[in-house]
PyMOL Python script that loads the backbone (N, CA, C, O; Angstrom):
from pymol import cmd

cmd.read_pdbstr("""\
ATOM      1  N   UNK A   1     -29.679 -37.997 -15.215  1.00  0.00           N
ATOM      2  CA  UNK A   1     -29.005 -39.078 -14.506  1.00  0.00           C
ATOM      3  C   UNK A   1     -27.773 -38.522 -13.788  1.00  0.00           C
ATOM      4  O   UNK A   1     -27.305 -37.565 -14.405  1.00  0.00           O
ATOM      5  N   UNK A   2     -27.196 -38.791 -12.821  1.00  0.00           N
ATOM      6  CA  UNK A   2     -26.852 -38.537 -11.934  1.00  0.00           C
ATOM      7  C   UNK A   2     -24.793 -39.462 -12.535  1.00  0.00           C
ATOM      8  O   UNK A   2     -24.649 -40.466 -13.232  1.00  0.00           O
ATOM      9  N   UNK A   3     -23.880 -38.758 -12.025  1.00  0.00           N
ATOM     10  CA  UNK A   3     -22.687 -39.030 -12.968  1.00  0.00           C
ATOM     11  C   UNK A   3     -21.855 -38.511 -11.847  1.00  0.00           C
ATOM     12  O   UNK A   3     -22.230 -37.787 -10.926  1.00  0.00           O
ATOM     13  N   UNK A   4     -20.734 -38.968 -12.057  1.00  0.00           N
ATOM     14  CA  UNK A   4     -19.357 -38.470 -10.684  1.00  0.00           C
ATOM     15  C   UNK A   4     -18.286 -38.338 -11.992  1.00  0.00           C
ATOM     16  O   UNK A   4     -17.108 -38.174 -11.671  1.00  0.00           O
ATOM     17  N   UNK A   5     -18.605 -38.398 -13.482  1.00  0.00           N
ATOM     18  CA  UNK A   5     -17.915 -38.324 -13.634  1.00  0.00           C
ATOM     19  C   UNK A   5     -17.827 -37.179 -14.840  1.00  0.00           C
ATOM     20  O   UNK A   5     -18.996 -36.803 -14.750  1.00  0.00           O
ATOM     21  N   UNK A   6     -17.165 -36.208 -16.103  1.00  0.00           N
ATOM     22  CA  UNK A   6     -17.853 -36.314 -17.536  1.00  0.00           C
ATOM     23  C   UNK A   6     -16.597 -36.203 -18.189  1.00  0.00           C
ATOM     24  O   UNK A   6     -15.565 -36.047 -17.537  1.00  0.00           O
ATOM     25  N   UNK A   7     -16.605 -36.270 -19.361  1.00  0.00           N
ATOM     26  CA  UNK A   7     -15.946 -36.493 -20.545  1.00  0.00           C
ATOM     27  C   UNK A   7     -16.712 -35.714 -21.511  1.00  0.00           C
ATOM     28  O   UNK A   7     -17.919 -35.852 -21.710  1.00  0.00           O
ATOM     29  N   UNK A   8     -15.801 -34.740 -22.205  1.00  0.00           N
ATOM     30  CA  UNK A   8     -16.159 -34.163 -23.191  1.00  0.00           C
ATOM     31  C   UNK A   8     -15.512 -34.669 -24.541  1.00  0.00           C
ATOM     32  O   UNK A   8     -14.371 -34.272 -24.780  1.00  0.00           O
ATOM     33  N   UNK A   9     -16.102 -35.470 -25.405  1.00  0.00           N
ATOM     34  CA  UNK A   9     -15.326 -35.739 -26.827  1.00  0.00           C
ATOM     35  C   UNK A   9     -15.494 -35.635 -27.984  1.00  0.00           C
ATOM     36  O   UNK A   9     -15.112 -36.181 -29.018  1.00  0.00           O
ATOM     37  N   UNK A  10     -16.424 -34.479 -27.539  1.00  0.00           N
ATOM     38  CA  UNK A  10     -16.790 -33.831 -29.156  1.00  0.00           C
ATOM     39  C   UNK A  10     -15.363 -33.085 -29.994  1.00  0.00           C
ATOM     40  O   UNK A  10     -14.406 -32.401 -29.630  1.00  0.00           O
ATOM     41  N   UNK A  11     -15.784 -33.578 -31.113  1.00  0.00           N
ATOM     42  CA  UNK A  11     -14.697 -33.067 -32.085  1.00  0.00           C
ATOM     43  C   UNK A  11     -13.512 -34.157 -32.506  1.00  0.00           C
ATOM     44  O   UNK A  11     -12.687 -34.078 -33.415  1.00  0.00           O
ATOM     45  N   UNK A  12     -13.723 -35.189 -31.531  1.00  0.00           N
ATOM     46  CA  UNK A  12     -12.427 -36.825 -31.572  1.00  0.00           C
ATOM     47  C   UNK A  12     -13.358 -37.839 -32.382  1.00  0.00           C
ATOM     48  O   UNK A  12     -14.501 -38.204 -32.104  1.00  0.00           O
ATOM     49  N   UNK A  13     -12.560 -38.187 -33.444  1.00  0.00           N
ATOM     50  CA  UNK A  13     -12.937 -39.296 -34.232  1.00  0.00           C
ATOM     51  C   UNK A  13     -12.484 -40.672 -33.402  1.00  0.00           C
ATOM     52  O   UNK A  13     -11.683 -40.435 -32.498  1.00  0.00           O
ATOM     53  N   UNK A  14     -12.869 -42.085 -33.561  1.00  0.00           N
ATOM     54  CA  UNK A  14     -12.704 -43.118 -33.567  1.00  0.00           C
ATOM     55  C   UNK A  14     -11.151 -42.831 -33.297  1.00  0.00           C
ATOM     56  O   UNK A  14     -10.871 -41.645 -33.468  1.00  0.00           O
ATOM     57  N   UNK A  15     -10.056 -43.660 -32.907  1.00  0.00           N
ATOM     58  CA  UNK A  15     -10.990 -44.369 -31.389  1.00  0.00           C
ATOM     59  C   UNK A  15     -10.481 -43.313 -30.111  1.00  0.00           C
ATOM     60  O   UNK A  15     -10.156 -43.863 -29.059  1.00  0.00           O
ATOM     61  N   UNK A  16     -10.428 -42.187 -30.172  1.00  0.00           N
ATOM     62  CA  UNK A  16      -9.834 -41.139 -29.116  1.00  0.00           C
ATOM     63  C   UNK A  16     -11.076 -41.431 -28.062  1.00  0.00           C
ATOM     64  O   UNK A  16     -10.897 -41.588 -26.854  1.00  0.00           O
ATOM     65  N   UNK A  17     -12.362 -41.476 -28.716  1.00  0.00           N
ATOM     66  CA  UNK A  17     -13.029 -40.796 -27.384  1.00  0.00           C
ATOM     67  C   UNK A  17     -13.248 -42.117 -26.636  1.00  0.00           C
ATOM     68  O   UNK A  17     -13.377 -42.007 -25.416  1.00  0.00           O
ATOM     69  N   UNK A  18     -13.348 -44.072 -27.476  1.00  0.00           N
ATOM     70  CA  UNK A  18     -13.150 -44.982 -26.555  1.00  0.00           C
ATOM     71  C   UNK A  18     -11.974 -44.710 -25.641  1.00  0.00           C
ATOM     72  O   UNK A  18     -12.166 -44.666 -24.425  1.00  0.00           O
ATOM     73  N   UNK A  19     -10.486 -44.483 -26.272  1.00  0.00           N
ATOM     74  CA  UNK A  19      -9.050 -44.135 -25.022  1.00  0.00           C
ATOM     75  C   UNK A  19      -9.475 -43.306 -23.933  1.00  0.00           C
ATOM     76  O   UNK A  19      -9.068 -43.586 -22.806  1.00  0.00           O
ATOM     77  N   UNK A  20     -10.347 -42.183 -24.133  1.00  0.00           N
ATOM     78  CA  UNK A  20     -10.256 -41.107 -22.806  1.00  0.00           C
ATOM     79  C   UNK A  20     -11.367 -41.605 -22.362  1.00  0.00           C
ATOM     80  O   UNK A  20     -11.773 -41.213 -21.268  1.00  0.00           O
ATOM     81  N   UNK A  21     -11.915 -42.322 -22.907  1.00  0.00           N
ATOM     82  CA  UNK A  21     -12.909 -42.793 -22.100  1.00  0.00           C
ATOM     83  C   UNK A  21     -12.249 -44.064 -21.352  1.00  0.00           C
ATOM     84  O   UNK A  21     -12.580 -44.207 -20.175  1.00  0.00           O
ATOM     85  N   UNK A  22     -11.308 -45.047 -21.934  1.00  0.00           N
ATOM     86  CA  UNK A  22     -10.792 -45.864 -21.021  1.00  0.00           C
ATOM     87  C   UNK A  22     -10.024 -45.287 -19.810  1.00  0.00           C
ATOM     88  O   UNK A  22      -9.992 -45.765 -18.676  1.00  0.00           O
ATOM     89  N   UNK A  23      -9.405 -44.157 -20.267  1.00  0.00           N
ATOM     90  CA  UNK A  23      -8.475 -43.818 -18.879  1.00  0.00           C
ATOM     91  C   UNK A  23      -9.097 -43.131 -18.060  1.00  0.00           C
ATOM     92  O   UNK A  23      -8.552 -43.083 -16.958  1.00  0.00           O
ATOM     93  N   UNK A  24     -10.288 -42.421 -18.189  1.00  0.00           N
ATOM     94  CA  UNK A  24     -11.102 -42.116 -17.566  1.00  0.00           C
ATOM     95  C   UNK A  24     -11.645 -42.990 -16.262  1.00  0.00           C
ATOM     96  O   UNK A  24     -11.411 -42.577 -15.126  1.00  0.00           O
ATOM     97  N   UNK A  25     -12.332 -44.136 -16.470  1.00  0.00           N
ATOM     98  CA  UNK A  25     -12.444 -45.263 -16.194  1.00  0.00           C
ATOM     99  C   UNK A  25     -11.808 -45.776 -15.052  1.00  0.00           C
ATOM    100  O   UNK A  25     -12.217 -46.225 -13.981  1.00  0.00           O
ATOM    101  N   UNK A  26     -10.310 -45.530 -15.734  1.00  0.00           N
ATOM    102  CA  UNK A  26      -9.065 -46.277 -14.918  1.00  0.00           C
ATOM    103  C   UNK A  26      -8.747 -45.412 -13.652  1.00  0.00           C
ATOM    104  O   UNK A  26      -7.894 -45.935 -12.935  1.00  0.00           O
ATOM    105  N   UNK A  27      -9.279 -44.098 -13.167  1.00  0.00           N
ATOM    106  CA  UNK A  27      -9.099 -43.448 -12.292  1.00  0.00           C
ATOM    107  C   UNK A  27     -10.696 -43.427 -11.470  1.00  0.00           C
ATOM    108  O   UNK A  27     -10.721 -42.770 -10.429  1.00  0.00           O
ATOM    109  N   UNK A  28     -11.507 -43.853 -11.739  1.00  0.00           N
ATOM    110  CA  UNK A  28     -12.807 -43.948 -10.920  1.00  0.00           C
ATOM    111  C   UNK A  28     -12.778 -45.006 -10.097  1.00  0.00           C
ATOM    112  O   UNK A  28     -11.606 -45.303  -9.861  1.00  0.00           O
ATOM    113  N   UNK A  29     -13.707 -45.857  -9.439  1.00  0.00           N
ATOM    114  CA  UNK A  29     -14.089 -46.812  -8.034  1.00  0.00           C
ATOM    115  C   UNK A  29     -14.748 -47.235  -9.111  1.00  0.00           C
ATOM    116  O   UNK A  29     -14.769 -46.817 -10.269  1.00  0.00           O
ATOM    117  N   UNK A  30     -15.452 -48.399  -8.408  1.00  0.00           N
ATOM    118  CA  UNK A  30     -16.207 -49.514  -8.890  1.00  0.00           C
ATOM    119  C   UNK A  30     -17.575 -48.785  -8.862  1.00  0.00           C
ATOM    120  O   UNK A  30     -17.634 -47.752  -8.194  1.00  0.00           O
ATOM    121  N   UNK A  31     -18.555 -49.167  -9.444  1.00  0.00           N
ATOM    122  CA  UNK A  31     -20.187 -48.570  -8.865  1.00  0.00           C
ATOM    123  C   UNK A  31     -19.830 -47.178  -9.683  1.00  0.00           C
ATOM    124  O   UNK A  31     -20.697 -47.118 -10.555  1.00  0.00           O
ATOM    125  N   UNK A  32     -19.260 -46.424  -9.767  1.00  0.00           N
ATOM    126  CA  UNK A  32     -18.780 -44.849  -9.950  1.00  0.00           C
ATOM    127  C   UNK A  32     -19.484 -44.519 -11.990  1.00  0.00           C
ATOM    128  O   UNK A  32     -19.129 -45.197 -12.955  1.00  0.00           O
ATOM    129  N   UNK A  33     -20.381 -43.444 -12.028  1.00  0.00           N
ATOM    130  CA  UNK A  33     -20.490 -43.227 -13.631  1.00  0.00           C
ATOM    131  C   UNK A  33     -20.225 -42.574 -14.219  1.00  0.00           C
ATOM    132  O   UNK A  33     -20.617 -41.504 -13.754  1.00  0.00           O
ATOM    133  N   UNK A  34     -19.567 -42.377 -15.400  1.00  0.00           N
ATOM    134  CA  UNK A  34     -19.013 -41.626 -16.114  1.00  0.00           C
ATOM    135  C   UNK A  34     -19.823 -40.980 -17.223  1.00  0.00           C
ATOM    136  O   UNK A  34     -20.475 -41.700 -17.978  1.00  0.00           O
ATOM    137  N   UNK A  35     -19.817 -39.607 -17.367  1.00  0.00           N
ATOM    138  CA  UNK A  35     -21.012 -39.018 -18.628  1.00  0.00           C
ATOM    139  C   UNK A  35     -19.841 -38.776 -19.603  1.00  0.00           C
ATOM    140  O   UNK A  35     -18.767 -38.180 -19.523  1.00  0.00           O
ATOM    141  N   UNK A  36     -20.726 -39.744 -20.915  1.00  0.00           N
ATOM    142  CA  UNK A  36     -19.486 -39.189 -22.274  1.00  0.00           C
ATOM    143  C   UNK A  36     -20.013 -38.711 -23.210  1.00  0.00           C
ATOM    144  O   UNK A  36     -20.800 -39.414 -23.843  1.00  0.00           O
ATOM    145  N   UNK A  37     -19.720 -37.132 -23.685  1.00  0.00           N
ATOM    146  CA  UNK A  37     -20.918 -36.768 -24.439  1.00  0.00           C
ATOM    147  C   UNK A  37     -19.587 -36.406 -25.737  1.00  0.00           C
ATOM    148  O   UNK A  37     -18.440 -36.067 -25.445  1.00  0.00           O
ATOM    149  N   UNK A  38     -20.151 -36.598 -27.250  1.00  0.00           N
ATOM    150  CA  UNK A  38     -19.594 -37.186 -28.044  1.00  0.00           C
ATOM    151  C   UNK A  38     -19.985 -36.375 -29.502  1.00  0.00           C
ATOM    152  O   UNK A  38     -20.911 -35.572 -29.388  1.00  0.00           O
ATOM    153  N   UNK A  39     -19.494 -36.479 -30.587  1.00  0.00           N
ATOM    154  CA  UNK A  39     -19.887 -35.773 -31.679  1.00  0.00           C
ATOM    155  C   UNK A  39     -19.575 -36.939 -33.020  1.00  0.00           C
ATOM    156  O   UNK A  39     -20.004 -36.644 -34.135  1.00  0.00           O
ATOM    157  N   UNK A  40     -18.906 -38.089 -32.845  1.00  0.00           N
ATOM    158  CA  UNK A  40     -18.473 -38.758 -33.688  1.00  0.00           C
ATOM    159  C   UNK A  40     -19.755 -40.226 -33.888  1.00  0.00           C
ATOM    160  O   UNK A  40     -20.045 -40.992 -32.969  1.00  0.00           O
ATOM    161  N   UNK A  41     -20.212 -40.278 -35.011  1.00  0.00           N
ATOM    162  CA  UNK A  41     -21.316 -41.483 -35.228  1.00  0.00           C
ATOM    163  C   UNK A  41     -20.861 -42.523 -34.800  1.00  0.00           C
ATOM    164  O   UNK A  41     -21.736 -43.191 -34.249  1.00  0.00           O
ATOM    165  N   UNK A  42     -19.599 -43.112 -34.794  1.00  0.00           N
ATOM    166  CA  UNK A  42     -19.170 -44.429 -34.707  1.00  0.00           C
ATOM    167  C   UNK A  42     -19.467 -44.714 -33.105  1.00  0.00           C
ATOM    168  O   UNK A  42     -19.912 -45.796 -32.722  1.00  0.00           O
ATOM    169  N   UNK A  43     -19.195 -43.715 -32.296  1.00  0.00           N
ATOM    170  CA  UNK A  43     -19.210 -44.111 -30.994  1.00  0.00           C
ATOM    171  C   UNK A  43     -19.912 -44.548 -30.597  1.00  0.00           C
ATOM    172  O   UNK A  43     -19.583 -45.134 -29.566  1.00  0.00           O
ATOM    173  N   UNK A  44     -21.328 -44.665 -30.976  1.00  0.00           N
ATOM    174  CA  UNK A  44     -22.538 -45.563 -30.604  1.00  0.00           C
ATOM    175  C   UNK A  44     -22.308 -46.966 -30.319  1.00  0.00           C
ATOM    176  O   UNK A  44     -22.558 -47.619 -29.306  1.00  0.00           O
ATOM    177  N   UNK A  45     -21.683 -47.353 -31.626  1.00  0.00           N
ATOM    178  CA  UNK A  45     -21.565 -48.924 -31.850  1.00  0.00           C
ATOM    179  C   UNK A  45     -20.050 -48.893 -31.223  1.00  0.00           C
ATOM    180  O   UNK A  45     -19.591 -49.936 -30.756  1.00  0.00           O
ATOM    181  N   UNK A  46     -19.388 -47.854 -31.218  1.00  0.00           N
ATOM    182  CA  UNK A  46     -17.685 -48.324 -30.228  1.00  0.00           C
ATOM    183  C   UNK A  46     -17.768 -48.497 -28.789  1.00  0.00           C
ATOM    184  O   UNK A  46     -17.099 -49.343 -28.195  1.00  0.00           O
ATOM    185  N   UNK A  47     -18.765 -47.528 -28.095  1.00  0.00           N
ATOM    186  CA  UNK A  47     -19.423 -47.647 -26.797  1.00  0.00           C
ATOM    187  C   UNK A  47     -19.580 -48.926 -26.515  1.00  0.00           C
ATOM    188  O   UNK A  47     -18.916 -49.457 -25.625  1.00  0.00           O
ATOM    189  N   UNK A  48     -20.815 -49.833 -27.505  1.00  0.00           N
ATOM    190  CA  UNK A  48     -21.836 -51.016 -27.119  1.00  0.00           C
ATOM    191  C   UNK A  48     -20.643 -51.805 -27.200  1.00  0.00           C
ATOM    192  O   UNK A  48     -20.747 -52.593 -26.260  1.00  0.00           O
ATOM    193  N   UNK A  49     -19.370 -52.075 -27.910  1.00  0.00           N
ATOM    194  CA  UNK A  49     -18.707 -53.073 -27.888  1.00  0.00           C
ATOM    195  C   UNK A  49     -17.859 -53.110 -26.808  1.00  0.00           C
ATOM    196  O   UNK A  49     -17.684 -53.977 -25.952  1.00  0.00           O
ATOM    197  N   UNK A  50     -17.324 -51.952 -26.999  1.00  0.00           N
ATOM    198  CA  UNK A  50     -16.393 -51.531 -25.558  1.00  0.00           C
ATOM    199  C   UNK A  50     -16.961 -52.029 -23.975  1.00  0.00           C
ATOM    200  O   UNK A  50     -16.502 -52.481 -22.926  1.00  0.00           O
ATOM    201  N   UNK A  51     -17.993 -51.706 -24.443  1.00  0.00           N
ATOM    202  CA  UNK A  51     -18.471 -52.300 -22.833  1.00  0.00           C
ATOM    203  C   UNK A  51     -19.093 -53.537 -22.525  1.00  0.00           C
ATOM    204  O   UNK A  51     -19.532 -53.848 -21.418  1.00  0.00           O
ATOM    205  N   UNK A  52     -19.119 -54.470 -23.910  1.00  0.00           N
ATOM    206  CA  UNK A  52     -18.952 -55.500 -24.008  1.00  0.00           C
ATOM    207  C   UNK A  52     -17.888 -56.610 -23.451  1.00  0.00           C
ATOM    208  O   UNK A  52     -17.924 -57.601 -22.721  1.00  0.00           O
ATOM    209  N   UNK A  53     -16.805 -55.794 -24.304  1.00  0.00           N
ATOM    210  CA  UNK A  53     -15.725 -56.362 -24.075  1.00  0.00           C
ATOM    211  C   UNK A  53     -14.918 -56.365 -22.599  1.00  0.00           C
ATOM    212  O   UNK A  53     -14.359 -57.307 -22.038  1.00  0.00           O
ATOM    213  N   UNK A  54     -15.080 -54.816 -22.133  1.00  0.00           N
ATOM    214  CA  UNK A  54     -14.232 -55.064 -20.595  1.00  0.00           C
ATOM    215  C   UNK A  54     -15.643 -55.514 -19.406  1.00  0.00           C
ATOM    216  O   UNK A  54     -15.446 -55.977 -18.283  1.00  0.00           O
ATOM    217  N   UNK A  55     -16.734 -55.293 -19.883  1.00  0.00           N
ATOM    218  CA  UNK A  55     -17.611 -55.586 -18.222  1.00  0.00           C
ATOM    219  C   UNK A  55     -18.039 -54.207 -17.970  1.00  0.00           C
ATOM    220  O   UNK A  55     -18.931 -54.213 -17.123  1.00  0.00           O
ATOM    221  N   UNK A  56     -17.846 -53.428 -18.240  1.00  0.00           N
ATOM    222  CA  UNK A  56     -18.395 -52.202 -17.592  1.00  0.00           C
ATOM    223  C   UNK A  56     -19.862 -52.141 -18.092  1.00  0.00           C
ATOM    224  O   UNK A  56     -20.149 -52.736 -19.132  1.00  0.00           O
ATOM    225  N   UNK A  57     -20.851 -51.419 -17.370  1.00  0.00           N
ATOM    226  CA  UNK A  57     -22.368 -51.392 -17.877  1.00  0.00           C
ATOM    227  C   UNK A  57     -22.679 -50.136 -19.145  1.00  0.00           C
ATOM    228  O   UNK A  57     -22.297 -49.011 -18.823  1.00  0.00           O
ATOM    229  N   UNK A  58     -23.175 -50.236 -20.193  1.00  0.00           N
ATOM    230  CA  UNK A  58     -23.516 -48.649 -20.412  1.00  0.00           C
ATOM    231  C   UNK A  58     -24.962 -48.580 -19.868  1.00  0.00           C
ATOM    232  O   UNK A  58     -25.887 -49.234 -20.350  1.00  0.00           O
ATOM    233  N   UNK A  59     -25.054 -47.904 -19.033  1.00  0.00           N
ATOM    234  CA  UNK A  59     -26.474 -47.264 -18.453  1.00  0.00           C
ATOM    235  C   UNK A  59     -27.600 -46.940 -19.388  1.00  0.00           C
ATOM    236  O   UNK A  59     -28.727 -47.434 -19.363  1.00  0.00           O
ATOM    237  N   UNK A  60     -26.967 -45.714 -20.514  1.00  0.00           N
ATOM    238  CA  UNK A  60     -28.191 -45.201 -21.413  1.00  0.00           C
ATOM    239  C   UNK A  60     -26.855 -44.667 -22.518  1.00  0.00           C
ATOM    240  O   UNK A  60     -25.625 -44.633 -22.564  1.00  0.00           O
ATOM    241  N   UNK A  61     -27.961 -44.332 -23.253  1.00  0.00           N
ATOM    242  CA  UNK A  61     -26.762 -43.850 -24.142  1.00  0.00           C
ATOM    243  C   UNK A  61     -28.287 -42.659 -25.175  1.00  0.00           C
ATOM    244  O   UNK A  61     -29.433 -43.093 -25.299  1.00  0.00           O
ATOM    245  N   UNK A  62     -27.903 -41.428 -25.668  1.00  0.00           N
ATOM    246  CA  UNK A  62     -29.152 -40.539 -25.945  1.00  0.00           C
ATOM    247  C   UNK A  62     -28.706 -39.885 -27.451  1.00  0.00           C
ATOM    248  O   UNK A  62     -27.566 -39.426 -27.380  1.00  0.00           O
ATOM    249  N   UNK A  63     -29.132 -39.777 -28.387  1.00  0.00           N
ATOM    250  CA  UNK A  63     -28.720 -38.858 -29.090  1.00  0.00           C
ATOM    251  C   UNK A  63     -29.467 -37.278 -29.496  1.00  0.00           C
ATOM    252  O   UNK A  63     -30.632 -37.283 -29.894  1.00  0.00           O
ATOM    253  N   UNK A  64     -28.756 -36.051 -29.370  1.00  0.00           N
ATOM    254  CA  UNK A  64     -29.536 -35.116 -29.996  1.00  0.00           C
ATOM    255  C   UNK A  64     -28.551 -33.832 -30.117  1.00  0.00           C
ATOM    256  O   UNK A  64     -27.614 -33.644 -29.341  1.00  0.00           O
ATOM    257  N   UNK A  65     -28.856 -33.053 -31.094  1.00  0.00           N
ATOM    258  CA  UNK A  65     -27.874 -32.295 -31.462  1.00  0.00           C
ATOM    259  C   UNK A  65     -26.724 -31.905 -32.474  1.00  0.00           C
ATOM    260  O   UNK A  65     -25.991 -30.954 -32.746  1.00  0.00           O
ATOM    261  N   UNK A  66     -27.038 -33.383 -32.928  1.00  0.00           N
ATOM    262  CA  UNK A  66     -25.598 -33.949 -33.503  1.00  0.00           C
ATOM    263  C   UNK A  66     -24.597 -34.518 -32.212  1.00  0.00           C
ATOM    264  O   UNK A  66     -23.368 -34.580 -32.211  1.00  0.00           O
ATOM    265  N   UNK A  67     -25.270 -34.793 -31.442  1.00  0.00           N
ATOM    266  CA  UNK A  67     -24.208 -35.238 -29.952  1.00  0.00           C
ATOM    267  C   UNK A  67     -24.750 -36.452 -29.572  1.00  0.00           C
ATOM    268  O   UNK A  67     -25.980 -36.492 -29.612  1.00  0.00           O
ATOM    269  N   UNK A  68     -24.117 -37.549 -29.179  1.00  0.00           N
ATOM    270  CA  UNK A  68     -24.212 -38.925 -28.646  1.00  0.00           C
ATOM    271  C   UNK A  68     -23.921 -38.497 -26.968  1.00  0.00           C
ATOM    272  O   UNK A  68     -23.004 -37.985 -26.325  1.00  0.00           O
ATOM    273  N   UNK A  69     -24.841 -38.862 -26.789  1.00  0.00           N
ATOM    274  CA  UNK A  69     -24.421 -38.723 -24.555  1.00  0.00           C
ATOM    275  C   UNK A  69     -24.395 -40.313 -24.369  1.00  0.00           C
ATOM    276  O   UNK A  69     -25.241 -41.006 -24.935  1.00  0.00           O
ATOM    277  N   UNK A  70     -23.264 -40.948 -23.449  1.00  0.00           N
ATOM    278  CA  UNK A  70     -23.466 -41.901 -23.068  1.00  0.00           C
ATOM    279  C   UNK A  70     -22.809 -41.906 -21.646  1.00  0.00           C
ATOM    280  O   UNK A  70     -21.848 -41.175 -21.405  1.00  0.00           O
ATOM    281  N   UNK A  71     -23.434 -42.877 -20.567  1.00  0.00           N
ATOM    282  CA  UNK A  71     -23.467 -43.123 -18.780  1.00  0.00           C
ATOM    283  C   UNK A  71     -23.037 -44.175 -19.007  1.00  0.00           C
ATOM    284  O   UNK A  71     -23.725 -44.904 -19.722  1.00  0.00           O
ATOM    285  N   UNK A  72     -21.537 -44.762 -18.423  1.00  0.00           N
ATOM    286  CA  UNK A  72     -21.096 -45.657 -18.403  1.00  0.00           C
ATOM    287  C   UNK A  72     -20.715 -45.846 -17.142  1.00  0.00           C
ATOM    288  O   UNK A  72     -19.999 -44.995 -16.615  1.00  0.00           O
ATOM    289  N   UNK A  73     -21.220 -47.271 -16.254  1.00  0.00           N
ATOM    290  CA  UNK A  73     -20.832 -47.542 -15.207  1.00  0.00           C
ATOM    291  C   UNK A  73     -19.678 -48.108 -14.922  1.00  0.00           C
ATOM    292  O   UNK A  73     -19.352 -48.819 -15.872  1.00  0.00           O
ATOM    293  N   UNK A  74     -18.682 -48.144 -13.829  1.00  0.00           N
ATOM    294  CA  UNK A  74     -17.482 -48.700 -13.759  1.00  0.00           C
ATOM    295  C   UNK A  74     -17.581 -49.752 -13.073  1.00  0.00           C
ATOM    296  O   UNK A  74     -17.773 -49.688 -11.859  1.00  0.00           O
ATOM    297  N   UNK A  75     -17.431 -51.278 -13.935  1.00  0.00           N
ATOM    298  CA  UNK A  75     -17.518 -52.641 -13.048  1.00  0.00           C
ATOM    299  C   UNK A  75     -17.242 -52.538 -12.123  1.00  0.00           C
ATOM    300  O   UNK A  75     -17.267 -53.503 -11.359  1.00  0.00           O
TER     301      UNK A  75
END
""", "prot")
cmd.dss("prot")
cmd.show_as("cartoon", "prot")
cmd.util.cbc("prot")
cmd.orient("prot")
């Protein structure tokens, strides 16, 4: 999948990699996607809420490795 943006947050527990992933966010355009690839279990279910809560889309979200990848679109 195709991304303008990535985020590396392997090694950040709860809730670092939702923050860099918010400010991340806060410097992209609308339409614009962000790749967040991840090492912490919780982020699955911190992702699905997170993007609940502000409007943003999560695209896909993959696991393998011990790594969570997730494509988050910017409302």
């Amino acid at each position: 999948m195709n991304f303008d943006k990535e985020l590396d947050a392997r090694g950040l527990n709860c809730p670092l990699p939702i923050l860099r992933a918010k400010k991340a966010l806060t410097d992209m355009q609308s339409g614009q996607v962000l790749r967040i690839v991840s090492t912490d279990v919780g982020s699955v279910k911190d992702f699905q809420a997170f993007c609940k809560q502000t409007g943003n889309e999560l695209l896909s979200q993959q696991e393998g490795n011990n790594e969570f990848t997730f494509f988050l679109k910017r409302k």
